[in-house]
N, C-alpha and C positions, 0 to 999 in steps of 0.2 A: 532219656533224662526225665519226662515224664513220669512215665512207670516209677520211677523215683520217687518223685515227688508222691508223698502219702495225703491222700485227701480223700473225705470220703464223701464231698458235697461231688467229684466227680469220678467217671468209669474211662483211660485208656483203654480200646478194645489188643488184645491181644494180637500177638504177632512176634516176629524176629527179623534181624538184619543180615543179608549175603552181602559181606564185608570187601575190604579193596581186592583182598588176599583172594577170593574165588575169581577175581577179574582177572589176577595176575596167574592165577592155576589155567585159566580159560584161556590166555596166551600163551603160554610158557607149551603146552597140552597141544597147541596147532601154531606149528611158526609160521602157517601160512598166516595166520591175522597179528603177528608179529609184525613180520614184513610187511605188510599191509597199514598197520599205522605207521611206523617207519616213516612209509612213505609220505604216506598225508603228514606228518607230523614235518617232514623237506621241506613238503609244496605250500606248507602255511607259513613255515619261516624264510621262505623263499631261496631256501638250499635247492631246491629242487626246481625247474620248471615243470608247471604243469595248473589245469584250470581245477583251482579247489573244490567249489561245487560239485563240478563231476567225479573228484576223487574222494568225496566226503559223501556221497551217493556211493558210490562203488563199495568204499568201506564198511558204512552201515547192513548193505545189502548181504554182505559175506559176514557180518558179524551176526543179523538175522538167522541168517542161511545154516549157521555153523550150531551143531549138537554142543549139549553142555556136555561138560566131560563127568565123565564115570563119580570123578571122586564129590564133584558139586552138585552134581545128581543125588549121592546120598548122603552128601549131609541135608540139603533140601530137606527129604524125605524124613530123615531123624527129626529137625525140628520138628517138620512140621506133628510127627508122633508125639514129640515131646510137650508141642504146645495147645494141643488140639488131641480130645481123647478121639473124637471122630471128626471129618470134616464131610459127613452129609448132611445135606441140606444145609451149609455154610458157604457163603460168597466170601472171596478175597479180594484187596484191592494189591496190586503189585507197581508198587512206585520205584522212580527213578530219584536217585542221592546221590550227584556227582560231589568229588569230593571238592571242599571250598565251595560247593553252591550257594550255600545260605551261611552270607558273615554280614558283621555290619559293611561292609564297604562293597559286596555286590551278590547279584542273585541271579543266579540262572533259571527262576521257577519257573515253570509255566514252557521252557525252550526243549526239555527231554518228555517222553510219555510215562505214560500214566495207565494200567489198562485196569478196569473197572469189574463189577461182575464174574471172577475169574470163579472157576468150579473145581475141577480137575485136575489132579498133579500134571495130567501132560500138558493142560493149560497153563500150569504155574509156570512149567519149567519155559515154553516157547515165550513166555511174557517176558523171564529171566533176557533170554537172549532179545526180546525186540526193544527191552528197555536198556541193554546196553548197545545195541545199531544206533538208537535215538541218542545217544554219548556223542557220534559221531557226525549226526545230520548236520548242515551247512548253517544254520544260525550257531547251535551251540559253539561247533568250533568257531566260528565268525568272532562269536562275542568270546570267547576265552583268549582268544589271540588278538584284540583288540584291549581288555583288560590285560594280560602283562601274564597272563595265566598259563601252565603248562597245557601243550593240546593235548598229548594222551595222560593224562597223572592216575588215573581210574576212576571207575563207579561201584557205588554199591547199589543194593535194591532193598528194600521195605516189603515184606509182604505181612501185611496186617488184615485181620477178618473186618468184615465190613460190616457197619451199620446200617440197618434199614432203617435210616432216618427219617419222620416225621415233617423234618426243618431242621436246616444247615445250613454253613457259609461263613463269614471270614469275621473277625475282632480285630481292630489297630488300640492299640492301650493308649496310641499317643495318635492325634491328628495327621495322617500320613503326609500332608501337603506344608502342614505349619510346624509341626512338630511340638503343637501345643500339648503339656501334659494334663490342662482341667481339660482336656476334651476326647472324648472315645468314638470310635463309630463302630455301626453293625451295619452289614451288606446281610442277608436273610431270607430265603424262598424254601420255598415246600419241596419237600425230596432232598435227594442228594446234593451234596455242596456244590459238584461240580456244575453245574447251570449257573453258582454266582462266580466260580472261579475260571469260567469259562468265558462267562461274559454270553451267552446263550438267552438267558433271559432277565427282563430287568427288578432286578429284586427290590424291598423294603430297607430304606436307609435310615438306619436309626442312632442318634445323635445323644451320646450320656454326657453330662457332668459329674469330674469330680473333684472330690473339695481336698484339700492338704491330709488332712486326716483319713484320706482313703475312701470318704462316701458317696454313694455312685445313686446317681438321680437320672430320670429321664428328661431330655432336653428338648427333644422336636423326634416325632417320627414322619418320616415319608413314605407314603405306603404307593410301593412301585407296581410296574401293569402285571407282573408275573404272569406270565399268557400260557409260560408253561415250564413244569419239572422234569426232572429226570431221577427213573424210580429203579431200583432192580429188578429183575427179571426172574424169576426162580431156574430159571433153564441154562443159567451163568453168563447172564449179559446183562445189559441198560438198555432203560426205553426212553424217549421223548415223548412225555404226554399232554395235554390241556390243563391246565386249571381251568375250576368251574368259576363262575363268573364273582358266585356269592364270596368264594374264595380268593381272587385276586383282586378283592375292590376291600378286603379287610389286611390288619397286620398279619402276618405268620405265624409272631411271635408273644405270647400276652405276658403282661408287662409284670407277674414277678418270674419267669423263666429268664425278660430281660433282663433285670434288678440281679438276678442270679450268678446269668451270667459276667454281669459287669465286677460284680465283686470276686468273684474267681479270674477274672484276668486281672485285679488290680492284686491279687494274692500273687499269682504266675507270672508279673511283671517284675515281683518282688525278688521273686524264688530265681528266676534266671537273670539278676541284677542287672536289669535295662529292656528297653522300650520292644513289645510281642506282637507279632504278626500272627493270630493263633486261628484254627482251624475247628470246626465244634461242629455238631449236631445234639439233635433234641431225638429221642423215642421214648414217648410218652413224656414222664417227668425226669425221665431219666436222662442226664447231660453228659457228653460225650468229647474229652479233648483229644482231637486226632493228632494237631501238628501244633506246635508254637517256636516259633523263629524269628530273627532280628526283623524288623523295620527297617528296611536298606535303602527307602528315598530320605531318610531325617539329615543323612550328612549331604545331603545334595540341596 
């Protein structure tokens, strides 16, 4: 939906989606992982005895284990021709999108993986399979059968090219706690997002106001210890590195990148009619929306 949206104050980095339907080819292709959620799928509604944990272990570990099939193999491969005239010297990021993960009423973020750095088609594809094992690890299922959720329903996967971003990390268009809409926040550190979505190190919190008519002011920043980032690797992986001193004793982010950014989530808050949880990076001037999804603590 992004992509969609036409703006040219930002850049979507490219990429494509492996839809529910390669989940259900990936089953349909080996009934042993058929039979195998099946099973856990018993032991969580308690048709079955048996200790979940260990069978949401078991499952993951066979769903890891197990080749993608022939046909999801090359469509992979088509996209990625399709979307990428070459993929040297390009890192991918390969995400986890169970389905129902991100609605207003609950969120599974942060409970499937994530793999970062990814290089190589055979890297793509083994990410393919350890991001659908991660479907099955014992939180996820915990909390879908807890929420009222089917345990096996599918997943799909995200593989999008990666930013080597400068500074990254998360937008709330609305107060995540109060649900106030004059008030925005930014979480914000040097490098990749993932150190503020991680929780890894303590980033720059910065507090907008905005007024009925849409205008975004800065309200307070809090310039956090950031001790350290996490950068890409050219060799297709991430690194945890230091920030230097002079750096994490100053903001990340200078204040019309923020201004920038605040008015482009107050536009994206508009565009998908109600309250964004959006995901950004900064390379150089250039601004980057990776994700924007509900705000799922406001009904809480």
């Amino acid at each position: 939906l992004l992509t969609a949206y036409n703006s040219e104050k930002f850049k979507v980095p490219p990429g494509f989606c492996i839809t529910l339907t390669a989940f259900q080819k990936q089953l349909q292709k080996n009934p042993i992982l058929t039979e195998k959620a099946k099973e856990l799928e018993a032991v969580a509604n308690k048709r079955k005895p048996g200790n979940l944990s260990e069978v949401c272990a078991s499952t993951a570990k066979l769903f890891e284990e197990t080749e993608l099939t022939k046909d999801v193999k090359e469509a992979v491969k088509s996209e990625m021709e399709n979307n990428f005239s070459s993929s040297d010297g390009k890192l991918f990021a390969v995400r986890s999108s169970a389905a129902g993960e991100d609605s207003d009423e609950m969120s599974a973020a942060g409970q499937m993986d994530t793999y970062l750095g990814v290089k190589t088609m055979e890297q793509i594809f083994q990410s393919i399979q350890k991001c659908w094992a991660s479907y099955f690890a014992f939180p996820a299922v915990e909390y879908r059968r807890q929420h009222g959720q089917p345990i096996v329903s599918g997943m799909g996967v995200v593989v999008q090219e990666m930013v080597k971003s400068e500074t990254a990390g998360v937008l709330f268009t609305r107060d995540p706690l109060t649900g106030n809409p004059a008030k925005m926040s930014i979480n914000a550190n040097y490098g990749l997002g993932e150190s503020v979505v991680s929780g890894s190190a303590e980033p720059d919190t910065i507090t907008l106001s905005r007024s009925w008519e849409g205008e975004v002011k800065v309200k307070e920043i809090q310039v956090g210890g950031k001790k350290t980032q996490i950068t890409a690797k050219g060799d297709g992986d991430t690194v945890e590195t230091e920030v230097g001193s002079e750096n994490s004793k100053k903001c990340c982010l200078k204040e019309d990148d923020i201004l920038k950014l605040g008015q482009i989530a107050v536009e994206l808050e508009k565009a998908f009619v109600g309250p964004r949880d959006i995901e950004w990076a900064y390379n150089g001037s250039q601004l980057y929306i990776l994700q924007a999804r509900p705000i799922t603590t406001l009904n809480q």
